[in-house]
BADO-947402 format. One record per residue (C-alpha): x, y negated, z; residue in three letters. Coordinates in steps of 0.001 Angstrom, whole numbers. Last residue first. Example, Ala and Ser with C-alpha at 12.3 -4.5 7.8 and 13.67 -1.06 7.14 Angstrom:
BEGIN
PT        x        y        z  rest
PT    13670     1060     7140   SER
PT    12300     4500     7800   ALA
***
This chain:
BEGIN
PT        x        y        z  rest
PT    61422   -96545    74739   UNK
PT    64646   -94614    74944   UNK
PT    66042   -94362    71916   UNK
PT    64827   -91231    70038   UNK
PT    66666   -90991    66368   UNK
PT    70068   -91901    68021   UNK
PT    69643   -89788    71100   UNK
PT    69040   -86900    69367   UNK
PT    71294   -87197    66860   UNK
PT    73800   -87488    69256   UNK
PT    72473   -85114    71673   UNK
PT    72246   -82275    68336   UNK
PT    76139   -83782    68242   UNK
PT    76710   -82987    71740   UNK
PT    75183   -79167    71104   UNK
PT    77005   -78862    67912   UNK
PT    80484   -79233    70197   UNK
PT    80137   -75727    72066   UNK
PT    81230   -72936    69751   UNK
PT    84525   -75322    68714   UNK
PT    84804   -76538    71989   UNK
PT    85008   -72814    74159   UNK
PT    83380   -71816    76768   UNK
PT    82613   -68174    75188   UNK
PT    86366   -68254    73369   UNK
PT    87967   -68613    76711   UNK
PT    85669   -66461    78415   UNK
PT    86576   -63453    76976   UNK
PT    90501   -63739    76568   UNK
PT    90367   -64786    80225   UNK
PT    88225   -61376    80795   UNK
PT    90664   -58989    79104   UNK
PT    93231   -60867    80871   UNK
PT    92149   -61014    84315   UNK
PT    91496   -57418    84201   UNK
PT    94136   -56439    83066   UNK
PT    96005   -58950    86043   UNK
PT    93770   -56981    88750   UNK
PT    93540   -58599    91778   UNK
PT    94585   -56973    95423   UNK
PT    98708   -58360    95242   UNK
PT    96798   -61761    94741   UNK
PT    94972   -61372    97656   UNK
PT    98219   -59592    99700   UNK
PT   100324   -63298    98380   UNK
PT    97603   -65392    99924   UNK
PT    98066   -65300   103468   UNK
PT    98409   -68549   104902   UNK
PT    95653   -69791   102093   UNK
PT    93579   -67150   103668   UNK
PT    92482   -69732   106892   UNK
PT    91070   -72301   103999   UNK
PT    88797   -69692   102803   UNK
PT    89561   -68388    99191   UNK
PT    88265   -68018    95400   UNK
PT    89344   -65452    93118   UNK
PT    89989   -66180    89168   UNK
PT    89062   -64793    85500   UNK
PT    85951   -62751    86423   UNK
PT    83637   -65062    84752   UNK
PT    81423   -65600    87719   UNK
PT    84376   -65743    90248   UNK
PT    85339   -68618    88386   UNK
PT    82437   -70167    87493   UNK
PT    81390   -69929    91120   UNK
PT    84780   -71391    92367   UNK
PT    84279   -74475    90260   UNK
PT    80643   -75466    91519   UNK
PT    81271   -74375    95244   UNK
PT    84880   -76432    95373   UNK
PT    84492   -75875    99237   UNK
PT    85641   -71814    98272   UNK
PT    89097   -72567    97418   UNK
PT    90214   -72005    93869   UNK
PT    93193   -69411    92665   UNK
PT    93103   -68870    88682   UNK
PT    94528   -66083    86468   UNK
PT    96356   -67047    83331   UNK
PT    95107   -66943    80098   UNK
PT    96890   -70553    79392   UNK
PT    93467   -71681    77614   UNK
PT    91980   -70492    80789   UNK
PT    94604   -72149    82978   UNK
PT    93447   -75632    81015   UNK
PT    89826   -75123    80967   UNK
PT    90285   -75218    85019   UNK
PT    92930   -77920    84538   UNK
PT    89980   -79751    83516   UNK
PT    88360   -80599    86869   UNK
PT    84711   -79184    88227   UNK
PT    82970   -81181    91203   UNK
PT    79537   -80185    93056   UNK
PT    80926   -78839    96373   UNK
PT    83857   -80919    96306   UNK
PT    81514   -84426    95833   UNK
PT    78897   -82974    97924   UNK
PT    81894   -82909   101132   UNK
PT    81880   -86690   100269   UNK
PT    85529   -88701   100001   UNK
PT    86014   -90574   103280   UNK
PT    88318   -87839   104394   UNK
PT    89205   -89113   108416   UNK
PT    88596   -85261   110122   UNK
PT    88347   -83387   106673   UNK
PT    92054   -83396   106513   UNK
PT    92083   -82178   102994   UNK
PT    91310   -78349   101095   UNK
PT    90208   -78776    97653   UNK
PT    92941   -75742    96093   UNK
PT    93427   -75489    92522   UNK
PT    96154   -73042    91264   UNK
PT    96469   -71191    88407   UNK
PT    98102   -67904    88162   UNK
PT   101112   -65660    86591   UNK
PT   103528   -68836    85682   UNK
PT   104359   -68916    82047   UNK
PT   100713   -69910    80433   UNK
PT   101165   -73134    82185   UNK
PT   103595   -74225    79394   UNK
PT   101627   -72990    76108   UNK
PT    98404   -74716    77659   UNK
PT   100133   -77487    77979   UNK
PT   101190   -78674    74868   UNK
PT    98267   -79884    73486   UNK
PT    97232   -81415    76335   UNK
PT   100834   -83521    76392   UNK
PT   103191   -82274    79690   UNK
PT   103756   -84499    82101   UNK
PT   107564   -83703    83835   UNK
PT   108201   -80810    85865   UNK
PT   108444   -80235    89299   UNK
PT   109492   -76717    90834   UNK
PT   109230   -75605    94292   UNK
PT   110680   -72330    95317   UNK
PT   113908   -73529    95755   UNK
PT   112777   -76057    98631   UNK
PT   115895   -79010    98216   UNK
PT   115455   -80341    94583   UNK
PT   112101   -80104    94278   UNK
PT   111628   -82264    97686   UNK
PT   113604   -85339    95800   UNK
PT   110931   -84917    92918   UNK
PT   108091   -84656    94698   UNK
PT   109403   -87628    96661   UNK
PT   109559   -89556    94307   UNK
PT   106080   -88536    91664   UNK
PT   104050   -91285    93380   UNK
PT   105990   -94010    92674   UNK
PT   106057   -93390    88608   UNK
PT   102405   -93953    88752   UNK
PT   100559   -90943    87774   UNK
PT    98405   -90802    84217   UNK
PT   100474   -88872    82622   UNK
PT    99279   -85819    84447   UNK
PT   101627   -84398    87190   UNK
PT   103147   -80650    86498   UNK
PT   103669   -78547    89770   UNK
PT   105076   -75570    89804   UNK
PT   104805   -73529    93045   UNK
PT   107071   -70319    93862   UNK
PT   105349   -67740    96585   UNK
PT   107717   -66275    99086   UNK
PT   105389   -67053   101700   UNK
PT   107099   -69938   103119   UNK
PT   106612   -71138    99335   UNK
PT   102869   -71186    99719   UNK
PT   102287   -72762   103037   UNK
PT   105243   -75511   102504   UNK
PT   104236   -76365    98964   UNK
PT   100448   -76438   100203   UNK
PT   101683   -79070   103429   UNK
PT   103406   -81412   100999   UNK
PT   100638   -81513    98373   UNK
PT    98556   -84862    98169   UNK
PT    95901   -84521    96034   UNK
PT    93116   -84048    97983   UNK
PT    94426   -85990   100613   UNK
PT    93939   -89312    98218   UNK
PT    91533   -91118    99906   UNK
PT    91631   -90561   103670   UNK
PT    94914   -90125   102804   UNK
PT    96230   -93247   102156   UNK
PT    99020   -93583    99915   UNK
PT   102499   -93502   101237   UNK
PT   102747   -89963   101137   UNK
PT   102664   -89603    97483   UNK
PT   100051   -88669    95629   UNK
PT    99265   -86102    92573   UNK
PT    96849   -85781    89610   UNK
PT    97141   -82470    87299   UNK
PT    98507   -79424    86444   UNK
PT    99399   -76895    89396   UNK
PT   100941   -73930    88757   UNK
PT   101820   -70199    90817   UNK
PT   104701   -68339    90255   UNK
PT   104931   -64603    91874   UNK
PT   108607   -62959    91982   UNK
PT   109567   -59727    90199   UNK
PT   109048   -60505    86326   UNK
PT   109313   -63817    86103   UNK
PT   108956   -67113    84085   UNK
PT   106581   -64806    82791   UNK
PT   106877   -64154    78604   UNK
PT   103935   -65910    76526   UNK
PT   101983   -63613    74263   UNK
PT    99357   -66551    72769   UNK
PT    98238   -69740    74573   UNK
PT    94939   -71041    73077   UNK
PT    95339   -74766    72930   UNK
PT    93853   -74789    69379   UNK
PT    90366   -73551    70784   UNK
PT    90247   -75928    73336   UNK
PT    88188   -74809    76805   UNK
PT    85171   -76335    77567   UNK
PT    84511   -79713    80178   UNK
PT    80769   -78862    80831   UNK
PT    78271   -80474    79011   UNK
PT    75009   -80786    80891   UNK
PT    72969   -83082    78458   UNK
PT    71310   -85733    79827   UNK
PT    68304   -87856    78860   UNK
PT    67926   -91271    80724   UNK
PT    66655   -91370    84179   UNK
PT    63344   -93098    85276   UNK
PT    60953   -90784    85537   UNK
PT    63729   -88859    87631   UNK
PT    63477   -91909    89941   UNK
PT    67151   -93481    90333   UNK
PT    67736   -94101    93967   UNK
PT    71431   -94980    93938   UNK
PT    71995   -91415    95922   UNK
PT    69715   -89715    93893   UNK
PT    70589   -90309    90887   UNK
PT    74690   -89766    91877   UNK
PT    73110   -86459    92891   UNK
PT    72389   -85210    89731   UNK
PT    75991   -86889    88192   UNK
PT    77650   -84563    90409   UNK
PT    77039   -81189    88614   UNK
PT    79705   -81397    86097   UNK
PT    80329   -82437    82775   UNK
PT    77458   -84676    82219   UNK
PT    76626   -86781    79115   UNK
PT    74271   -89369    80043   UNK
PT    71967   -90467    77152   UNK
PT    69867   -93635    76047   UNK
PT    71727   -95696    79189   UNK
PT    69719   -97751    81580   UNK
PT    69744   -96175    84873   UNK
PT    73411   -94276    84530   UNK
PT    74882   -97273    83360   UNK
PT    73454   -99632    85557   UNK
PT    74483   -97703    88376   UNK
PT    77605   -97263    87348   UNK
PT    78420  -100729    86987   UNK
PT    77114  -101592    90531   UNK
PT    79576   -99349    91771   UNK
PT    82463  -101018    90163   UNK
PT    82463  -103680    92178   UNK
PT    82165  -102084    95411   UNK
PT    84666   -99864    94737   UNK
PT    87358  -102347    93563   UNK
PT    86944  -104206    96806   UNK
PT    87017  -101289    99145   UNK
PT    84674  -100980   102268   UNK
PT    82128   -98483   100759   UNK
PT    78237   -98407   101572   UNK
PT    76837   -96487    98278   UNK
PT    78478   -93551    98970   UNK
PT    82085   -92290    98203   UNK
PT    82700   -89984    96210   UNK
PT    79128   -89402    94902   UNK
PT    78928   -92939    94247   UNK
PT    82179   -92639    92025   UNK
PT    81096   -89722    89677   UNK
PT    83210   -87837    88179   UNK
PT    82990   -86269    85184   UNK
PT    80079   -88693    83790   UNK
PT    79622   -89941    80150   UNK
PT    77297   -92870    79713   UNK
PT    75499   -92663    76007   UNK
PT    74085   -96268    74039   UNK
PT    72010   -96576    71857   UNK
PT    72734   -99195    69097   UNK
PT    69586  -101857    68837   UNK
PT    71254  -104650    69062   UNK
PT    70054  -105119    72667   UNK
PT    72250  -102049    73509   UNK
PT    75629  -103581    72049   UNK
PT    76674  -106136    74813   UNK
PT    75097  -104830    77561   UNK
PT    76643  -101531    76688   UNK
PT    79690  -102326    75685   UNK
PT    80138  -104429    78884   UNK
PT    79001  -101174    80446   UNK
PT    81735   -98986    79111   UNK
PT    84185  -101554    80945   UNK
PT    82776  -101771    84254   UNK
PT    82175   -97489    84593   UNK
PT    85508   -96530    85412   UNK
PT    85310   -93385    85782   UNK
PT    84074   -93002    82905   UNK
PT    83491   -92816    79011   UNK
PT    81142   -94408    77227   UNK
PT    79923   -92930    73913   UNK
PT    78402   -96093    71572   UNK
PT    76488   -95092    68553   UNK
PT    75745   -96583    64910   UNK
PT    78508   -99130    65579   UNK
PT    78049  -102129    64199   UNK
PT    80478  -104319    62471   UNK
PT    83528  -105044    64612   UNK
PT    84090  -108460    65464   UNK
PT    81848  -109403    68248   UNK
PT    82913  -105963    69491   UNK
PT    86248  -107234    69593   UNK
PT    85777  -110924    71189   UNK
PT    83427  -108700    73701   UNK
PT    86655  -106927    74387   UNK
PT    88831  -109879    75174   UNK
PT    86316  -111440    77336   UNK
PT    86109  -108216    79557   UNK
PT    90213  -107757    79559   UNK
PT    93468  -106944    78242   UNK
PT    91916  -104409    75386   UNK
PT    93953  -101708    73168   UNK
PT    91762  -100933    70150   UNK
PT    92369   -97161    68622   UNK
PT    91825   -96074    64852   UNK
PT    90483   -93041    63228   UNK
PT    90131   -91115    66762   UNK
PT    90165   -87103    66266   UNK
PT    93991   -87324    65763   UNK
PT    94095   -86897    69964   UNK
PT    94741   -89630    72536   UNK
PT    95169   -88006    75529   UNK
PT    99226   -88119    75324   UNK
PT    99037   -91971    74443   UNK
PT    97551   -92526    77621   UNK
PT    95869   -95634    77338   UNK
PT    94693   -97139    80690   UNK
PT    96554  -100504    81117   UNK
PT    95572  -101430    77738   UNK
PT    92466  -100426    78006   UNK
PT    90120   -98785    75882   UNK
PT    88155   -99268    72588   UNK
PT    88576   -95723    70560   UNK
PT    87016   -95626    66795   UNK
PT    85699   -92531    65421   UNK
PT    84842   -91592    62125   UNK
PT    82292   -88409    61693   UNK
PT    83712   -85686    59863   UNK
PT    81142   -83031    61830   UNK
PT    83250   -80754    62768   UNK
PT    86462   -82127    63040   UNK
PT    85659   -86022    63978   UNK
PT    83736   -84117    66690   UNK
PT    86328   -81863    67275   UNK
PT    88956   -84214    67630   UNK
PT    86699   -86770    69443   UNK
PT    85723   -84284    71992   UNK
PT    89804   -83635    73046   UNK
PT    90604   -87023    72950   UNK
PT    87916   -88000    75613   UNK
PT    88495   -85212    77829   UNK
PT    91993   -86417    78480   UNK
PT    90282   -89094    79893   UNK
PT    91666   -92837    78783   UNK
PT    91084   -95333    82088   UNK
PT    88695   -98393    80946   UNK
PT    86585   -96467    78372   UNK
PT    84789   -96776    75256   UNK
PT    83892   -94322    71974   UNK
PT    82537   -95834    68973   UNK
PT    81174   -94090    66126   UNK
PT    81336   -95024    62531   UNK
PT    79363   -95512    59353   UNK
PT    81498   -97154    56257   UNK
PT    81797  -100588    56454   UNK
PT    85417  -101115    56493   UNK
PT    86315  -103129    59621   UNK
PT    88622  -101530    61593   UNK
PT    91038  -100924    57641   UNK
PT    93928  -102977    58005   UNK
PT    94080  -103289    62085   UNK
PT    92111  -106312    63156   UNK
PT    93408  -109704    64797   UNK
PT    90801  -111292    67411   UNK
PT    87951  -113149    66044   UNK
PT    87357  -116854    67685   UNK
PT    83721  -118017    68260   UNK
PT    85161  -120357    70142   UNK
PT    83258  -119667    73153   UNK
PT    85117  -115989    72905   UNK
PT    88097  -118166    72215   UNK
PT    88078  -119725    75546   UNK
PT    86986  -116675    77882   UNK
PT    90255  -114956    76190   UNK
PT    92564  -117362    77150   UNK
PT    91229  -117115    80559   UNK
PT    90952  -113435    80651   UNK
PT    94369  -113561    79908   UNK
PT    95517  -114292    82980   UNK
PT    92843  -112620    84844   UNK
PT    94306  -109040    83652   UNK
PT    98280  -109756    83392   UNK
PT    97353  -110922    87143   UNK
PT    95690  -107367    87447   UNK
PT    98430  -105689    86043   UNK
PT   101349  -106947    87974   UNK
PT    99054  -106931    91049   UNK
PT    98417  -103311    90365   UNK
PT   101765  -102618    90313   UNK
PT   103368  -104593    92878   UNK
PT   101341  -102279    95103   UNK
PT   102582   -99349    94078   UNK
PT   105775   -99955    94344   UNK
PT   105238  -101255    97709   UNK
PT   103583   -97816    98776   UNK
PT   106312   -96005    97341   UNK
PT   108915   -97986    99148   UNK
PT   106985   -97682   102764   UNK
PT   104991  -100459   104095   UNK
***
C-alpha cells in the first residue's frame, strides 16, 4: 500500500476505535440516565432550532447565519467530533455540541429541552436519523437535507461496509421525514431508486445552494494580466485512493492537459481533506510552474481569493470504464464552488456530463460548458467568451440566486412544516 494510502488508513481506524470506544462508556450512562456536561446557557428555555449532521457542510453554516439573521431564530449545531470544520461553522449557530458517538448524542438530546424543529444535514445520513428517531415521536418534525445523495452514487447493491450501512439511514430519512430540503436534482431519483411512492414522500422544497451576499468579491486585481489562471476550490484525492471512487476528484491528468496548454491551475482543497491526500499536490506544485496549491481557504474568505484567477473551473470527467459512481449522479449533481466563482465574479468552465450544473451556467450567461475532447483545447474557447459579458451577467445573477432574497422561502418550509406535520 502506498504512504498516502496507509495514512489514510490509520486514520479512520484511529477514529473509528476513538468511535466504539466510547460508545461503550457512553451506552452505560445513557442506561444511567446520566446527563452529559452543558455549555452555560444550552439549556435556557427560550425557543430554539436544532440543526444535525455527522460531516459539517459548508452549506450548513452559511443557512444558519442567515436564518439566525433574518429571522433571529436561535440555533444550536449537534455534529461530530470528527466532522467539525471550524471554517464552516458560521456566527449563525448560538452554541455548537461536538458528539463521539450514537449513545453519546442521545445522552445530549436527552438533555436538551425540546427543540421546536430538527434540520438534518447529510451525507451522512446515520447521525441525523438518530435525531430523528429519537425526537420525531415527541412530536418535533423533523426536515432531511439532501446535496448529495448516496443511493444515487452508488445504487442500492454496493460492496462497501460503510455504504451499506448508511444506506438504510437514508432511506428512512427521506421516507419518513416532515420535509426534505433539496439542493439539487438527485434527491428525485434517490425516491425512485429506494422505491419511495410519490404518495408516500415527505414535502420538499427545491433549494438550491445560493450565492452569499457578504461573500461578494468587489474590484479584485488578476493575478495576471497576460497569462490565463484558472481555480479549483474544493475536494481532492490522492493517487493512492481508489479511483473507481474518487476519479472525480483526482487531478493529475487535468493539471497536465491544462498547463501543457499554457494555462495556470490553482487549486485550493476544502478543509475537509485529509492531510494525505494534499502530498503529492503539493510536491507536484513545486515542479510544474503553472500549477499552484494553496492552503484551505475559510468560506468567508474565499470568495475574495478565487476572485483573482480569470475563471472557475469544474470539470466531471473520470475513467468511466471502472467509475462505480452513477452517470445520473453527474447529470443531476450541483456543488458549491459554483455559488462560490459567482460570488468571486469570475467566469466558470463546466463539462457538459454535469447536465444540471452546466445548464445553470450556460442559462445565466456567466460560464461555457465543454465536451471531454475540447478540454485539450480550451485556451481558443476561452479566447471566444466575452469577460464584459461575464461580468455584467455574474453581477446579475449573483444577487438573483442569492441567500438573503432566497432564505424566506426555507423559513415559509419551516413554518410550514412545523404547523403541518405529516399525518
Amino acid at each position: 500500500m502506498a504512504a498516502g494510502g496507509t495514512k489514510v488508513l490509520l486514520t479512520k481506524l484511529r477514529r473509528e476505535s476513538r468511535t466504539r470506544g466510547s460508545a461503550m462508556v457512553d451506552a452505560v450512562l445513557h442506561i444511567l440516565r446520566l446527563p452529559p456536561t452543558m455549555p452555560p446557557g444550552v439549556k435556557q428555555a427560550a425557543p430554539f432550532m436544532l440543526y444535525v449532521c455527522e460531516l459539517l457542510p459548508a452549506r450548513a453554516g452559511r443557512m444558519a447565519k442567515w436564518v439566525a439573521r433574518v429571522e433571529g431564530a436561535r440555533i444550536i449545531l449537534l455534529c461530530h467530533r470528527d466532522g467539525f470544520i471550524p471554517a464552516f461553522a458560521s456566527a449563525g449557530f448560538a452554541h455548537v455540541l461536538l458528539y463521539r458517538n450514537a449513545w453519546h448524542l442521545r445522552r445530549i438530546l436527552n438533555a436538551l429541552p425540546k427543540p421546536k424543529l430538527v434540520h438534518g444535514f447529510a451525507p451522512k445520513s446515520k447521525y441525523p436519523d438518530v435525531a430523528r428517531q429519537a425526537l420525531q415521536p415527541l412530536g418535533i418534525p423533523y426536515i432531511h437535507d439532501l446535496q448529495d445523495t448516496l443511493v444515487v452514487y452508488y445504487g442500492t447493491q454496493v460492496d462497501l461496509r460503510w455504504l451499506r450501512e448508511e444506506l438504510p439511514h437514508e432511506r428512512a430519512c427521506m421516507a419518513g421525514a416532515d420535509g426534505l430540503v433539496a439542493h439539487s436534482l438527485e434527491p428525485n431519483e434517490g425516491f425512485r431508486r429506494y422505491g419511495i411512492a410519490r404518495k408516500d414522500r415527505p414535502r420538499t422544497l427545491f433549494f438550491p445552494l445560493y450565492c452569499d451576499d457578504d461573500a461578494f468579491a468587489g474590484a479584485v486585481p488578476k493575478v495576471s494580466g497576460t497569462e490565463t489562471h484558472l481555480v479549483y476550490a474544493g475536494g481532492v484525492a490522492g493517487s493512492h485512493r481508489d479511483p473507481r471512487q474518487y476519479g472525480n476528484i483526482q487531478f493529475f491528468g487535468l493539471i497536465e492537459t491544462l498547463t501543457r496548454q499554457g494555462l495556470h491551475l490553482h487549486i485550493y482543497p476544502s478543509p475537509t481533506n485529509i492531510r494525505a491526500d494534499l502530498e503529492e499536490y503539493e510536491a507536484l506544485s513545486r515542479t510544474n510552474p503553472r500549477f499552484h496549491f494553496h492552503p484551505p481557504v475559510p468560506q468567508e474568505k474565499l470568495a475574495g481569493e478565487l476572485a483573482k484567477y480569470h475563471w472557475g473551473i469544474h470539470i466531471g470527467f473520470v475513467n468511466d470504464a471502472e467509475h462505480k459512481q452513477s452517470v445520473a449522479k453527474y447529470r443531476l449533481c450541483t456543488t458549491l464552488k459554483l455559488f462560490n466563482f459567482m460570488e468571486a465574479a469570475i467566469g466558470i468552465v463546466s463539462s457538459e456530463n454535469l447536465w444540471f450544473q452546466s445548464w445553470m451556467i450556460t442559462r445565466h450567461g456567466v460560464g461555457i460548458s465543454i465536451a471531454r475532447e475540447q478540454l485539450g483545447r480550451l485556451v481558443p474557447l476561452l479566447e471566444a467568451f466575452s469577460h464584459e459579458h461575464t461580468t455584467s451577467s455574474l453581477a446579475r445573477v449573483r444577487n438573483q440566486l442569492s441567500l438573503k432574497n432566497h432564505i424566506p422561502r426555507l423559513l415559509h418550509f419551516y413554518q410550514v412544516v412545523q404547523t403541518k406535520p405529516r399525518s
